[in-house]
Structure formats: structure tokens, C-alpha cells
DOFIVEX-928568 format. One record per residue: residue number from 1; residue in one letter; x, y, z of N, C-alpha, C in turn. Coordinates in steps of 0.2 Angstrom, whole numbers, padded with zeros to 4 digits. Layout:
<atoms>
(atom NUM; "A"; (X; Y; Z); (X; Y; Z); (X; Y; Z))
...
</atoms>
This chain:
<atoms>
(atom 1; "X"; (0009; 0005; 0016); (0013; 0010; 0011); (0018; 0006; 0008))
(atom 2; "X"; (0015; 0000; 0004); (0020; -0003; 0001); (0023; -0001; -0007))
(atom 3; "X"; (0024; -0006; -0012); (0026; -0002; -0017); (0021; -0003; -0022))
(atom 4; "X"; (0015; -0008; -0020); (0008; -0008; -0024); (0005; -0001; -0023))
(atom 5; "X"; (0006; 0001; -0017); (0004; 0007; -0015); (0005; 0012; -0018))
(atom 6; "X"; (0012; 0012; -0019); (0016; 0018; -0025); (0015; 0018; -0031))
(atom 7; "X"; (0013; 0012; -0035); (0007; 0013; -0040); (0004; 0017; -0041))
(atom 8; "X"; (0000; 0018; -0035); (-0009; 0019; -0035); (-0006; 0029; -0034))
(atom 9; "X"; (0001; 0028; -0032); (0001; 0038; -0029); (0005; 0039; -0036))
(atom 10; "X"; (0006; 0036; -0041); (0010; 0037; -0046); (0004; 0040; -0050))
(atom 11; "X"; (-0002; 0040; -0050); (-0007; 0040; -0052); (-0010; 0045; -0051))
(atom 12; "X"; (-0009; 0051; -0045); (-0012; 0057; -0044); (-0008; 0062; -0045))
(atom 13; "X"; (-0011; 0068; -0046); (-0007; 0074; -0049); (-0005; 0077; -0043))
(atom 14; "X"; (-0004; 0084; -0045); (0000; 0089; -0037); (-0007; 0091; -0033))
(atom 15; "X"; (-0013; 0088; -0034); (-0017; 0091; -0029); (-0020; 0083; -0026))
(atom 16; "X"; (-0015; 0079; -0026); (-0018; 0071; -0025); (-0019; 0072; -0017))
(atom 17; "X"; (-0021; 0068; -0013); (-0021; 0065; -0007); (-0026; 0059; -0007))
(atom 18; "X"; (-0023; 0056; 0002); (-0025; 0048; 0001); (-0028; 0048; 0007))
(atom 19; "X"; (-0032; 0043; 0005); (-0036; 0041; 0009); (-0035; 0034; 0012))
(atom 20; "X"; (-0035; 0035; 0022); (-0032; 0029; 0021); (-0035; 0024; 0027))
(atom 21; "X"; (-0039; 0018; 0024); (-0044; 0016; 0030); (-0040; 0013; 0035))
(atom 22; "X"; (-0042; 0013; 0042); (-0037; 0010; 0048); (-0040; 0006; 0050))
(atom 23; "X"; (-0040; 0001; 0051); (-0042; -0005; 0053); (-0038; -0006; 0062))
(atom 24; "X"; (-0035; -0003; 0062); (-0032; -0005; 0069); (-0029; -0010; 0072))
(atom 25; "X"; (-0026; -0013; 0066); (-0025; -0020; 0068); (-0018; -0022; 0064))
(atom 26; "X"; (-0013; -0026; 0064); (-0006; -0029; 0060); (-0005; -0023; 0056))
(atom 27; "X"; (-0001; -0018; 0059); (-0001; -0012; 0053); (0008; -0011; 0054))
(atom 28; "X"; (0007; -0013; 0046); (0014; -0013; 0044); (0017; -0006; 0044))
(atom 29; "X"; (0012; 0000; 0046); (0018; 0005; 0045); (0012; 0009; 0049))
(atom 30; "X"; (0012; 0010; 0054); (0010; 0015; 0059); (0008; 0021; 0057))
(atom 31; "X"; (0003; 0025; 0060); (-0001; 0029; 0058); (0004; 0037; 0058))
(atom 32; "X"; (0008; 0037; 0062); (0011; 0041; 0062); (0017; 0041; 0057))
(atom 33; "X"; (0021; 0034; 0054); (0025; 0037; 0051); (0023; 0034; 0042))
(atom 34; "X"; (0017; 0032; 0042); (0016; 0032; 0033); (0018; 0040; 0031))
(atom 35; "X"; (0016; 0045; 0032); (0017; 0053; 0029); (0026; 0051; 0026))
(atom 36; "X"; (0031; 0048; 0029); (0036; 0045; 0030); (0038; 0044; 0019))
(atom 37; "X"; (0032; 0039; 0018); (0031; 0037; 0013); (0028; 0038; 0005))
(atom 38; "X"; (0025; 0046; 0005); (0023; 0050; 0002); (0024; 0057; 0004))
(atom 39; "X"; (0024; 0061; -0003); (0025; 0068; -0002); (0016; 0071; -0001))
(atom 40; "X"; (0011; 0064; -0003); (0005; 0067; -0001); (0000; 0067; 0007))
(atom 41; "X"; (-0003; 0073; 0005); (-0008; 0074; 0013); (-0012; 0067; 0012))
(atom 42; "X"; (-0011; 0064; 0020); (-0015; 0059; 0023); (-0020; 0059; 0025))
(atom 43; "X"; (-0029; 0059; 0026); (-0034; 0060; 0028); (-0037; 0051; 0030))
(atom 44; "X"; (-0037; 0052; 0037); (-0038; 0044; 0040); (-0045; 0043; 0039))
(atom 45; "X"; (-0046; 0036; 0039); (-0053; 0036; 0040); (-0055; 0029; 0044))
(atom 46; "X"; (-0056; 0028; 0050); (-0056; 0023; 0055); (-0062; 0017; 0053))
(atom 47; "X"; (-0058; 0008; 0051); (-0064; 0008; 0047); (-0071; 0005; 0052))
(atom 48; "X"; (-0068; 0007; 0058); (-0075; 0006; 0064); (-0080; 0012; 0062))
(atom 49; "X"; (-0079; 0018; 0059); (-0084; 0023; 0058); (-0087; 0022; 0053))
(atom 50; "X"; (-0084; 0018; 0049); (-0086; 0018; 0041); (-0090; 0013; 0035))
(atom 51; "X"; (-0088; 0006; 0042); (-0091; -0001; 0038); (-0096; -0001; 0039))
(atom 52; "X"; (-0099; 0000; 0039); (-0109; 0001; 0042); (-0111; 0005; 0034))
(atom 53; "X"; (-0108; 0010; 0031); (-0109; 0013; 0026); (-0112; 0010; 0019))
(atom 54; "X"; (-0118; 0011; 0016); (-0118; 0010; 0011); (-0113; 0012; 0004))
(atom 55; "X"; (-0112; 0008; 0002); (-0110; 0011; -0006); (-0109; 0019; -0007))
(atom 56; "X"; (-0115; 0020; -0008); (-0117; 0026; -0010); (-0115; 0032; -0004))
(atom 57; "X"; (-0115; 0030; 0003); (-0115; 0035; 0009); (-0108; 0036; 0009))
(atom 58; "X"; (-0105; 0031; 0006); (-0097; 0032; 0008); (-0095; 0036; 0001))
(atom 59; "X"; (-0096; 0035; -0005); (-0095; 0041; -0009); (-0098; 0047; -0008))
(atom 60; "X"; (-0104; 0048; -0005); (-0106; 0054; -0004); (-0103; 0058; 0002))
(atom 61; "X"; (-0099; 0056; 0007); (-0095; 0057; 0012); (-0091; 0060; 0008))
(atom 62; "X"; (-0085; 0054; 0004); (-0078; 0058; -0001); (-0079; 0063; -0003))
(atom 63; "X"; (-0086; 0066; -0007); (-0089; 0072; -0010); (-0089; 0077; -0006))
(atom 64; "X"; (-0092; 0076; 0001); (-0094; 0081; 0003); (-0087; 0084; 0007))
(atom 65; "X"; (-0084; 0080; 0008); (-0077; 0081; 0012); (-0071; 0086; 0007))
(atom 66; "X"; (-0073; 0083; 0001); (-0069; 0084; -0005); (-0072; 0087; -0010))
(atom 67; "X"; (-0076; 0094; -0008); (-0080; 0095; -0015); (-0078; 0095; -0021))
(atom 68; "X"; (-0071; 0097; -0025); (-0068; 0098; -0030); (-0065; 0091; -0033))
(atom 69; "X"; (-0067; 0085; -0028); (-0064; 0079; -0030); (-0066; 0079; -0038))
(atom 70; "X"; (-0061; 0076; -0042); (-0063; 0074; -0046); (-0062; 0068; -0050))
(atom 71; "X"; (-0058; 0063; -0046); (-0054; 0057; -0050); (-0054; 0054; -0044))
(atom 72; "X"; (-0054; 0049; -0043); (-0051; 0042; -0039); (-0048; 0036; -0040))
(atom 73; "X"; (-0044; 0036; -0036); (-0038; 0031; -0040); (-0038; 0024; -0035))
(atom 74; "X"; (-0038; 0018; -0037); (-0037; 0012; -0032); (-0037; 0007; -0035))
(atom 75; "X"; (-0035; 0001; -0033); (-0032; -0005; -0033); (-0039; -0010; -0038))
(atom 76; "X"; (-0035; -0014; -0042); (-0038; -0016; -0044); (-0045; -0022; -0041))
(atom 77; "X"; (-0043; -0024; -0035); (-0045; -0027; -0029); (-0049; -0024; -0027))
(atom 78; "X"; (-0052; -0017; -0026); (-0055; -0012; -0020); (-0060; -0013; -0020))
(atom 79; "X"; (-0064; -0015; -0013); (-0069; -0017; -0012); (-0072; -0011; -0007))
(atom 80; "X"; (-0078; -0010; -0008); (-0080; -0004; 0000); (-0087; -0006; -0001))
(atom 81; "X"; (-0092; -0001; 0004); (-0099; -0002; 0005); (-0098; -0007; 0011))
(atom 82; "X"; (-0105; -0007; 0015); (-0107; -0011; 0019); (-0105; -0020; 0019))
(atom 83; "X"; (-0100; -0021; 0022); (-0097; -0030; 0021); (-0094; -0031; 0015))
(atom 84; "X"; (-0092; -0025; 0013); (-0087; -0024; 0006); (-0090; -0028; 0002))
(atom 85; "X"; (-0097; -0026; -0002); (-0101; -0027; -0007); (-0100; -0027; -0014))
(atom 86; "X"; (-0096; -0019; -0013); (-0095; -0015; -0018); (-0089; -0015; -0022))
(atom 87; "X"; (-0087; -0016; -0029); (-0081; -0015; -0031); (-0079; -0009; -0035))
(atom 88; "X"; (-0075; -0012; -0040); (-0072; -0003; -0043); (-0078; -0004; -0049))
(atom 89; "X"; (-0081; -0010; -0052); (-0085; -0009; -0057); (-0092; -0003; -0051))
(atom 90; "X"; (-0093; -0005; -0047); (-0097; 0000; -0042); (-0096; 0005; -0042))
(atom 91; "X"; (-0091; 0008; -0042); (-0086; 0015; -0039); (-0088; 0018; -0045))
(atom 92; "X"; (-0087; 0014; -0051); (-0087; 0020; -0060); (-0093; 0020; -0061))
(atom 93; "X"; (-0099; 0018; -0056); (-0105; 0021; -0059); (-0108; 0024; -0052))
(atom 94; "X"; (-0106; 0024; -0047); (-0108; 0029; -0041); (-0106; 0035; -0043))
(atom 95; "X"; (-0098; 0036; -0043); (-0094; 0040; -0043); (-0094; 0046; -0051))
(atom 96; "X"; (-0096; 0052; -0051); (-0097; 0056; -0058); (-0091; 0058; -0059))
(atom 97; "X"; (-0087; 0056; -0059); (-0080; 0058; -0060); (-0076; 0053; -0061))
(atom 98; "X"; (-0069; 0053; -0065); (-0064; 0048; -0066); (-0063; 0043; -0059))
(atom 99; "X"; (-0062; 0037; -0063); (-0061; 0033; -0059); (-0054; 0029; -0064))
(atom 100; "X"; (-0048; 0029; -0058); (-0044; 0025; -0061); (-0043; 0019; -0058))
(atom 101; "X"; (-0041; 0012; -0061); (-0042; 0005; -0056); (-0033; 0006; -0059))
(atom 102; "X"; (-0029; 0003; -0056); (-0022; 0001; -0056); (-0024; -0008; -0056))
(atom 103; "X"; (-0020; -0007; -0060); (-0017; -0018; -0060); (-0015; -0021; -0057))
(atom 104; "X"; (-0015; -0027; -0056); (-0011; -0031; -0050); (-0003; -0027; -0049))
(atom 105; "X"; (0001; -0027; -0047); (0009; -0026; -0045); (0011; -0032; -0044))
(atom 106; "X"; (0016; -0034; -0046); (0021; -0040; -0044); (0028; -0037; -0044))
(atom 107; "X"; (0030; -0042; -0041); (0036; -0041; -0040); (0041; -0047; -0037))
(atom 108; "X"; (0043; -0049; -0045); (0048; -0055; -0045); (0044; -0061; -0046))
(atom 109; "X"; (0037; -0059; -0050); (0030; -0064; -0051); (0026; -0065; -0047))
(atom 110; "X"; (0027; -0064; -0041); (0024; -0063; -0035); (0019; -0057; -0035))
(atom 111; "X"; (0012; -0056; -0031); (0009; -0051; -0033); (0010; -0047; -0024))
(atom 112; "X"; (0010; -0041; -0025); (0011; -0038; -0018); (0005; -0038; -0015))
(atom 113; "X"; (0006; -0038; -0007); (-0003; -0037; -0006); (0000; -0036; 0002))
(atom 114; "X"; (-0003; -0034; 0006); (0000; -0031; 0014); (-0002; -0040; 0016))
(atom 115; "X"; (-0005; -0042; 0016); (-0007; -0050; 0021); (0000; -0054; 0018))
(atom 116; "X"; (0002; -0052; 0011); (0007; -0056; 0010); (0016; -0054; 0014))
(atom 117; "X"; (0013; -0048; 0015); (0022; -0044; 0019); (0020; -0047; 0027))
(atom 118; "X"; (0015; -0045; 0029); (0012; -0048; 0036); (0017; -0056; 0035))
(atom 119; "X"; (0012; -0062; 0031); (0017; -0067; 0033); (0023; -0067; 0031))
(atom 120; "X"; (0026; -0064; 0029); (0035; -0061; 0028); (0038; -0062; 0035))
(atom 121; "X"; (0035; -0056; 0036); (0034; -0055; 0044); (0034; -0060; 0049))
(atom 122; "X"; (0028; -0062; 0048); (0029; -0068; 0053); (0031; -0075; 0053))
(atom 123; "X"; (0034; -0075; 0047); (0039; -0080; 0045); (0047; -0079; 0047))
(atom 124; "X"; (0049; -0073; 0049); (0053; -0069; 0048); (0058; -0069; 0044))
(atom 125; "X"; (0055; -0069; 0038); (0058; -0068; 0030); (0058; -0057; 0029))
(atom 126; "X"; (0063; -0056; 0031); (0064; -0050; 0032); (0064; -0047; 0024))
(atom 127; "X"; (0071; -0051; 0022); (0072; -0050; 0015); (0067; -0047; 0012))
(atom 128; "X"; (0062; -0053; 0010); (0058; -0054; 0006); (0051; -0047; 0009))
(atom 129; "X"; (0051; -0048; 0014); (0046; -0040; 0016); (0049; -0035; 0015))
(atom 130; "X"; (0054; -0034; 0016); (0058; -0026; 0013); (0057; -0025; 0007))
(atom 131; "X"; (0056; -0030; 0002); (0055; -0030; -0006); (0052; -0026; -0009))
(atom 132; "X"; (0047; -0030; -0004); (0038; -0030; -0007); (0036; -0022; -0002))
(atom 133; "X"; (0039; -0019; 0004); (0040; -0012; 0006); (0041; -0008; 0003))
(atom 134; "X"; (0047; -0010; -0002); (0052; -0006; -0002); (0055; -0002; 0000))
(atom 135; "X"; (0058; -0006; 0006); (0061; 0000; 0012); (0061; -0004; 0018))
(atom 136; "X"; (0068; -0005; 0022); (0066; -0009; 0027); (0060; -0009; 0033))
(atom 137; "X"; (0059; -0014; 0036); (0053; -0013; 0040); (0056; -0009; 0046))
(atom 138; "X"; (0051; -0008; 0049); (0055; -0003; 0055); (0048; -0003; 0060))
(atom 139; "X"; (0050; -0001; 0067); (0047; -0004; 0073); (0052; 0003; 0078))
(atom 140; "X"; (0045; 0005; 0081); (0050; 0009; 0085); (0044; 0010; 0093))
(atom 141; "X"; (0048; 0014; 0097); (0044; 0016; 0103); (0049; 0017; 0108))
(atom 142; "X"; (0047; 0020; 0117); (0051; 0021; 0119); (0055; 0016; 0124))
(atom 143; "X"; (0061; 0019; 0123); (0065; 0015; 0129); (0064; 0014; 0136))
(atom 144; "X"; (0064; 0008; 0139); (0062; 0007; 0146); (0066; 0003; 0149))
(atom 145; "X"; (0068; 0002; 0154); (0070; -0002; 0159); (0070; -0010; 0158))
(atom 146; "X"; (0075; -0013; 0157); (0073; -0019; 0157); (0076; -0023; 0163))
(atom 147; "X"; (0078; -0030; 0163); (0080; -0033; 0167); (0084; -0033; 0172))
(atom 148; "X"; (0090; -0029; 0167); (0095; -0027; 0172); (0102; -0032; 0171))
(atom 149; "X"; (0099; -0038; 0167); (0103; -0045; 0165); (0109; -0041; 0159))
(atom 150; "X"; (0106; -0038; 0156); (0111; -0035; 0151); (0118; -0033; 0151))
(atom 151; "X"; (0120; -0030; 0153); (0124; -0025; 0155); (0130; -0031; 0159))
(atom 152; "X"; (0124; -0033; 0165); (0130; -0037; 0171); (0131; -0042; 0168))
(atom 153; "X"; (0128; -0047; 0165); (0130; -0054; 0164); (0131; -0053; 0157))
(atom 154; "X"; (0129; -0050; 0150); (0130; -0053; 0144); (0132; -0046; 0140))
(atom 155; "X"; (0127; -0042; 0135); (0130; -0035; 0137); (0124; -0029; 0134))
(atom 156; "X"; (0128; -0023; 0136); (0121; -0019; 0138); (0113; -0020; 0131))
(atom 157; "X"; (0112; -0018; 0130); (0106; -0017; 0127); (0099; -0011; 0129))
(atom 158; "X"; (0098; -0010; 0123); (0092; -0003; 0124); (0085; -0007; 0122))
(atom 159; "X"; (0080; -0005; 0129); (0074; -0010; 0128); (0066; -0006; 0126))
(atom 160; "X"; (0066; -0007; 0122); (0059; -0005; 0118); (0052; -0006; 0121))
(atom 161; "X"; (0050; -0001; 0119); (0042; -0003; 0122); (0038; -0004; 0115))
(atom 162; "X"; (0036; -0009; 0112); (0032; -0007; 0107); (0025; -0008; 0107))
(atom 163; "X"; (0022; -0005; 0103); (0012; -0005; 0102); (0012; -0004; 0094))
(atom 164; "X"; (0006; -0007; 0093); (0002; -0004; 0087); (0007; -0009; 0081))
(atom 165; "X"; (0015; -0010; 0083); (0017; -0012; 0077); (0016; -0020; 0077))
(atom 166; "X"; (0017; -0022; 0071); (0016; -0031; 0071); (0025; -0030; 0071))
(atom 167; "X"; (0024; -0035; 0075); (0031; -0041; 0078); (0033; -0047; 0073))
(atom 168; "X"; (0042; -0046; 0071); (0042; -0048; 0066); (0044; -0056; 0072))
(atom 169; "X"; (0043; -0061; 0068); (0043; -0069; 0071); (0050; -0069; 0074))
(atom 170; "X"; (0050; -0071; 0082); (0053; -0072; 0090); (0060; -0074; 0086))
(atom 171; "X"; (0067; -0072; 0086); (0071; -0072; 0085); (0076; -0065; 0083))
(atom 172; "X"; (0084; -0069; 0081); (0089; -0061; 0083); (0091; -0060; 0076))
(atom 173; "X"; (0090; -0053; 0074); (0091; -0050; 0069); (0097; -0045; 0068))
(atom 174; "X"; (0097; -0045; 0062); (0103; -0037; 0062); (0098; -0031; 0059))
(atom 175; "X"; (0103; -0026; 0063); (0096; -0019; 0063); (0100; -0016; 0064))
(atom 176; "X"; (0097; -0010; 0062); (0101; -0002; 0062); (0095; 0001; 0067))
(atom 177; "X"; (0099; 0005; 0073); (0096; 0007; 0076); (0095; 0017; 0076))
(atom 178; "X"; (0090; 0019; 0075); (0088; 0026; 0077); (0089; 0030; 0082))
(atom 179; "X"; (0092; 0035; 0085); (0089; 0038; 0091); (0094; 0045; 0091))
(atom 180; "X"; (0090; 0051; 0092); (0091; 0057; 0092); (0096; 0060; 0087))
(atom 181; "X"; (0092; 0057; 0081); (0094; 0060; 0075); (0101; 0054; 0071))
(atom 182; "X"; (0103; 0049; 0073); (0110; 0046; 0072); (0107; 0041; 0071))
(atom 183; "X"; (0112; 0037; 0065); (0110; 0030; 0064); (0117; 0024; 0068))
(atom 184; "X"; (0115; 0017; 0069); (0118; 0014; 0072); (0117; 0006; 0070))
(atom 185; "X"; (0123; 0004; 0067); (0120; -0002; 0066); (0120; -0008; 0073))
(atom 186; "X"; (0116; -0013; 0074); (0114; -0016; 0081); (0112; -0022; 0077))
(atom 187; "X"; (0111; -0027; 0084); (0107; -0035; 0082); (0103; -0033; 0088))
(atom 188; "X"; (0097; -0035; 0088); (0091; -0036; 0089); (0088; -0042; 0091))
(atom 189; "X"; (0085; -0044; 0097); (0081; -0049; 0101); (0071; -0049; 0101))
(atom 190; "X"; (0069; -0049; 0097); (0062; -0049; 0100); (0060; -0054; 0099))
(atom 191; "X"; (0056; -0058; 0106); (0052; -0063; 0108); (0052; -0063; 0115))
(atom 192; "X"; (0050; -0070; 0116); (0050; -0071; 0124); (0058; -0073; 0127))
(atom 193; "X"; (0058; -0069; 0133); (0066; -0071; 0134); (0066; -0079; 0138))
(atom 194; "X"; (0067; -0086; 0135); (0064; -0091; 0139); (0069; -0093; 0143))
(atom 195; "X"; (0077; -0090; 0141); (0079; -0093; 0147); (0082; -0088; 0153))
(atom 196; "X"; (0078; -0084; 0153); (0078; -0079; 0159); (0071; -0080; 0162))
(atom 197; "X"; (0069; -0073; 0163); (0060; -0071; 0164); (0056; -0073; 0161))
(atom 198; "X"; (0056; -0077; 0155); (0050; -0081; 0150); (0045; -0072; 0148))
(atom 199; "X"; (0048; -0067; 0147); (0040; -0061; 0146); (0045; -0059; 0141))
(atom 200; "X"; (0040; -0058; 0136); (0042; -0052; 0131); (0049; -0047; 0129))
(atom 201; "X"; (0050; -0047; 0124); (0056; -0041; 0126); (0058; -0040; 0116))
(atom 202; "X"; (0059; -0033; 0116); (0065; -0031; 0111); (0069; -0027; 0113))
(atom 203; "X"; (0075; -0030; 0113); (0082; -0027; 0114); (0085; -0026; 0108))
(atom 204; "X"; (0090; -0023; 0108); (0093; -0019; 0105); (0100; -0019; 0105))
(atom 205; "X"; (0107; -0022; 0103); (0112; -0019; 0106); (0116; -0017; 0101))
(atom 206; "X"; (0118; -0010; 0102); (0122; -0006; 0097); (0129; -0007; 0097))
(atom 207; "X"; (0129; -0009; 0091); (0138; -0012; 0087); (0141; -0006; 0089))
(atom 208; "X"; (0148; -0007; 0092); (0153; -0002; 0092); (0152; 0003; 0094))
(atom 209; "X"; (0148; 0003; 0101); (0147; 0010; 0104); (0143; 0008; 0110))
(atom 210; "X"; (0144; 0015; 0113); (0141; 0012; 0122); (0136; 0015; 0123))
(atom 211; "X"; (0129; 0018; 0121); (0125; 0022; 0122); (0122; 0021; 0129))
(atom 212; "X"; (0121; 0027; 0134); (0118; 0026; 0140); (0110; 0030; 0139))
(atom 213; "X"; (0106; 0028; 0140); (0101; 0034; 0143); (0100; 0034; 0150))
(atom 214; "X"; (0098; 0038; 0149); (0097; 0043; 0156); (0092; 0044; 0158))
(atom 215; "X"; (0087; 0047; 0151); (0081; 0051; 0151); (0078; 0048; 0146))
(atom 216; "X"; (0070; 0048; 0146); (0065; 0045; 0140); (0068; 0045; 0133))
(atom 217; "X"; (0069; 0041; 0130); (0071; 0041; 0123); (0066; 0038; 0117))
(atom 218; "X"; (0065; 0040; 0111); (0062; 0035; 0108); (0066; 0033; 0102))
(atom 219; "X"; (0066; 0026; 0102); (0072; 0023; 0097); (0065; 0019; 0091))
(atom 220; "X"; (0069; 0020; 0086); (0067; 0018; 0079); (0073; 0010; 0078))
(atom 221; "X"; (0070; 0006; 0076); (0075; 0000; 0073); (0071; -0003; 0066))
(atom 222; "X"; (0077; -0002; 0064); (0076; -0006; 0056); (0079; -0014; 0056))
(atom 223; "X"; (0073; -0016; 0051); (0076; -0025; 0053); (0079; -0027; 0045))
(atom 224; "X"; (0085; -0029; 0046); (0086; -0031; 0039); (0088; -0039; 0037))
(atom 225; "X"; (0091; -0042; 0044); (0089; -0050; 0040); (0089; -0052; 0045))
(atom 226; "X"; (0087; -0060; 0047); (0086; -0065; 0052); (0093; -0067; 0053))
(atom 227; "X"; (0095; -0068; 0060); (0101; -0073; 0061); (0101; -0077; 0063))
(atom 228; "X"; (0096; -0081; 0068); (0094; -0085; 0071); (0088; -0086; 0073))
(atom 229; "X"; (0084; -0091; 0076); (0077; -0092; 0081); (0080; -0089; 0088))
(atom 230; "X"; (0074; -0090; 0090); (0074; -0087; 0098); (0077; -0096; 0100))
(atom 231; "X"; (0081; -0096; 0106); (0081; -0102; 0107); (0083; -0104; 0117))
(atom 232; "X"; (0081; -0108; 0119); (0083; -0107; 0129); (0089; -0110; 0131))
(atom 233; "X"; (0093; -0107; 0134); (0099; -0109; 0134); (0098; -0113; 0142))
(atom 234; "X"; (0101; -0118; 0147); (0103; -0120; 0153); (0107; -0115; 0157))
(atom 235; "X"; (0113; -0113; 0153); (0115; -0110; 0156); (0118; -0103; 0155))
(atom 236; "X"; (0117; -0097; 0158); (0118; -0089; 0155); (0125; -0089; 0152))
(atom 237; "X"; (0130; -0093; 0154); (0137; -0091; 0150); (0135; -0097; 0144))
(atom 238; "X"; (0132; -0100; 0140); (0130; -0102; 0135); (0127; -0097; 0132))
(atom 239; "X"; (0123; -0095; 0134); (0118; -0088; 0131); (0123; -0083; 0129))
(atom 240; "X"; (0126; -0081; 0133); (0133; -0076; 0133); (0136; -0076; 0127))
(atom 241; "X"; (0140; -0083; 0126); (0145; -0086; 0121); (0140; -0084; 0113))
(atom 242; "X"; (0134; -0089; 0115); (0129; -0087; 0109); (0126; -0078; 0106))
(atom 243; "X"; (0127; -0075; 0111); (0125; -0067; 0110); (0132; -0065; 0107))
(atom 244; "X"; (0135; -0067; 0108); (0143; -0065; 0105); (0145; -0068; 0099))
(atom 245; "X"; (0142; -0071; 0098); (0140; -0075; 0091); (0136; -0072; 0087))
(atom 246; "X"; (0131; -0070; 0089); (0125; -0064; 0085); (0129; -0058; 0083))
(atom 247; "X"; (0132; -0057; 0086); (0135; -0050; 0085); (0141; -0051; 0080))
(atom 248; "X"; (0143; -0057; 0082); (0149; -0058; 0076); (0145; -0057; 0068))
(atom 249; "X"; (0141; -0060; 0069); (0137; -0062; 0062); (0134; -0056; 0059))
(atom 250; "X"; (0130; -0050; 0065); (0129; -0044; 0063); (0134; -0042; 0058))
(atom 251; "X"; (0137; -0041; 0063); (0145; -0037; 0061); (0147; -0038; 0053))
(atom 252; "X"; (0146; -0044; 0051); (0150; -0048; 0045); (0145; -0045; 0041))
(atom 253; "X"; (0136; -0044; 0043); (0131; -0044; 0037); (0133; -0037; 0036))
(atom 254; "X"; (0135; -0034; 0041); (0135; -0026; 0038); (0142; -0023; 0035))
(atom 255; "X"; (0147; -0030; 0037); (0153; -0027; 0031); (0151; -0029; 0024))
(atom 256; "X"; (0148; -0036; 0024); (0146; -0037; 0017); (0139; -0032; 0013))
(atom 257; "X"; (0136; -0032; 0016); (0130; -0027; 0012); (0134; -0020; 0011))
(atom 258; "X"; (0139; -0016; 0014); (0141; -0009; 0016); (0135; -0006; 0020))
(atom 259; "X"; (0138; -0001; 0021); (0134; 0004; 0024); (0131; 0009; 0019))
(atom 260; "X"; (0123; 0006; 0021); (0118; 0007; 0015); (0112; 0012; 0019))
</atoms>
């Protein structure tokens, strides 16, 4: 649901909806909050169910599902049919109805594409993916228990459990966090913790406030720039010094941006 995307809904009228293939796999914006990102109805379509489809069987699906279809709107790219055979020059002589193709989108010369936000991602070039979103990237799930090292030796943090989202590359970010309707701005830990446990982890620690939970919570966090690599420290009061340092830095990026 990027801003290439936004093109292609600029393009439907008040009776539009989207059709949206899942592939299940590096999804930049989770099936539950794209709706987030349009005012149009979502209709999914798993593309486990669907790539076996001829050309034609998968138009004749959108018909039958959609009897009043009468326009189709998609990227200039759009490939579909059995091994993605088929393109939009395909699509305007299957389909008896308007077919609209949208043009490459760029932005800042750059052409937008999801594989491109992905290695943003995994570059962790935040900036540069929020662009091309149009909106920061965001990762959320629930809160769980983590080591316990927080709180006593360096200082608290709220630990996430995530799935389904792609993980932006192992290093500490500043991020605004989510939870029961309030926003907060925080710095962020995802990666492997190597100088403790060596296992996975996104922490979370909330600037200028002490949240405890108690009770199952689910936290939403927004990433808006890189402040450092993940790095293994010898000793925890190194690690310490350094965490108090990330936070310095947070703090500075969200005097200078303001509260956006």
C-alpha cells in the first residue's frame, strides 16, 4: 500500500474496490492494517489459490464474483495467468470492459516498486522507505515478557512479539510507539541481542514515561530513522553507557523533526 498504489485508487470511482494478491511472504503492510490505507473495500486473494489459473479463469472469477464489474485499473507492470504469462496488453482483450494501465510512479526519479521499499528495509534506510510508503513503516504485535535484563541492569523496555511483518535490518532506531490508543515517542532495538542471550528481540523503550503492563497488550511502533548497527558489547555497563546514548540521540531527532 504504497504511493504507486495510490495512483492506481486515484483511478476508481465511489463504487471501486481492490483486489489484493497475498503472497505471504515480506509484507510491507499486513493484511489486517492495508484497510488503514484506503477508504476502499479489500477483497483478498491468496496467490496459493490462484497461480495455477489461466488468463482467462482468473478473469472469469473477477466477473463472477463481481458481476457489475466494469473497469479495471492496474499497474503498468501487471502480469497474471498461470507463471504470470499474461499482461495488461492480455487483460484489454480477455476483459470486455475498460481497462485502465497506470504509468511507472517515481519519486525523486526513482521508480516505486514494493522489492524496492523491502531493500530500504533491509538496508535500514528508513527514510528512504517511508517516502516511497508514504507514511512511516510500522510493525506491531503483542507484548511478552522478555529477559528481565531491562529494567535491572539498563532500563525498562516493552518486548514485542512479531509475525508476518518484514524486519527492518538488526540495529536501534527512534520510533513512536502505540498502545491503548496514545502515542509515544521511544528508540527501538530489533535484532539478535549478542551481548546477552544471542536470540532475537524488539524492544521498545518509551521516552519520558514509565509504562508498566500488567495484562496482554498489543503495541504498534513506528520506525523513523536508524541510529546505529546492532553491535556486542564485553561489558553490560558499556552496553548501559551506549543505551543512554541511543536515547540521547532519539530525543535530539524528535526535538529537531517536532512532533509530527
Amino acid at each position: 500500500m504504497h504511493l504507486a498504489h495510490q495512483e492506481l485508487f486515484k483511478k476508481l470511482d465511489e463504487n471501486g474496490a481492490i483486489a489484493v494478491i497475498c503472497t505471504g511472504y515480506a509484507n510491507l503492510t499486513c493484511k489486517t492494517h492495508r484497510m488503514r490505507h484506503t477508504h476502499f473495500p479489500l477483497f483478498y486473494y491468496p496467490l496459493e489459490s490462484i497461480k495455477h489459473l489461466s488468463g482467462e479463469e482468473f478473469i472469469r472469477i473477477l466477473q463472477e464474483e463481481f458481476p457489475s464489474l466494469k473497469k479495471i485499473v492496474v499497474g503498468y507492470d501487471f502480469h497474471f495467468g498461470h507463471k504470470a504469462l499474461q499482461d495488461t496488453s492480455d487483460l484489454q482483450i480477455l476483459f470486455d470492459g475498460e481497462v485502465v494501465v497506470v504509468d511507472e510512479f517515481t519519486y525523486d526519479g526513482v521508480a516505486i516498486h514494493s522489492r524496492v521499499i523491502r531493500q530500504y528495509l533491509r538496508d535500514g534506510e528508513i527514510e528512504n522507505a517511508n517516502k516511497f510508503l508514504g507514511y512511516p513503516y510500522m510493525v506491531s504485535g503483542h507484548c511478552v515478557k522478555g529477559q528481565g535484563l531491562g529494567k535491572k541492569q539498563f532500563v525498562p523496555t516493552l518486548n514485542i512479539e512479531i509475525s508476518d511483518f518484514l524486519i527492518p535490518k538488526e540495529g536501534i532506531y527512534a520510533t513512536k510507539a502505540f498502545m491503548s490508543g496514545k502515542s509515544h515517542n521511544a528508540v527501538t532495538f530489533v535484532g539478535n541481542r549478542v551481548t546477552t542471550d544471542g536470540k532475537f528481540a524488539c524492544e521498545t523503550h518509551i521516552l519520558d514515561a514509565d509504562i508498566q503492563i500488567d495484562s496482554p497488550h498489543r503495541l504498534e511502533v513506528e520506525f523513523y530513522t536508524k541510529l546505529r548497527d546492532n553491535k556486542k558489547y564485553e561489558k553490560y555497563e558499556e552496553l548501559k553507557m551506549q543505551i543512554l546514548e541511543d536515547i540521547k540521540m532519539a530525543k535530539q531527532y524528535f526535538t529537531q523533526v517536532g512532533d509530527k
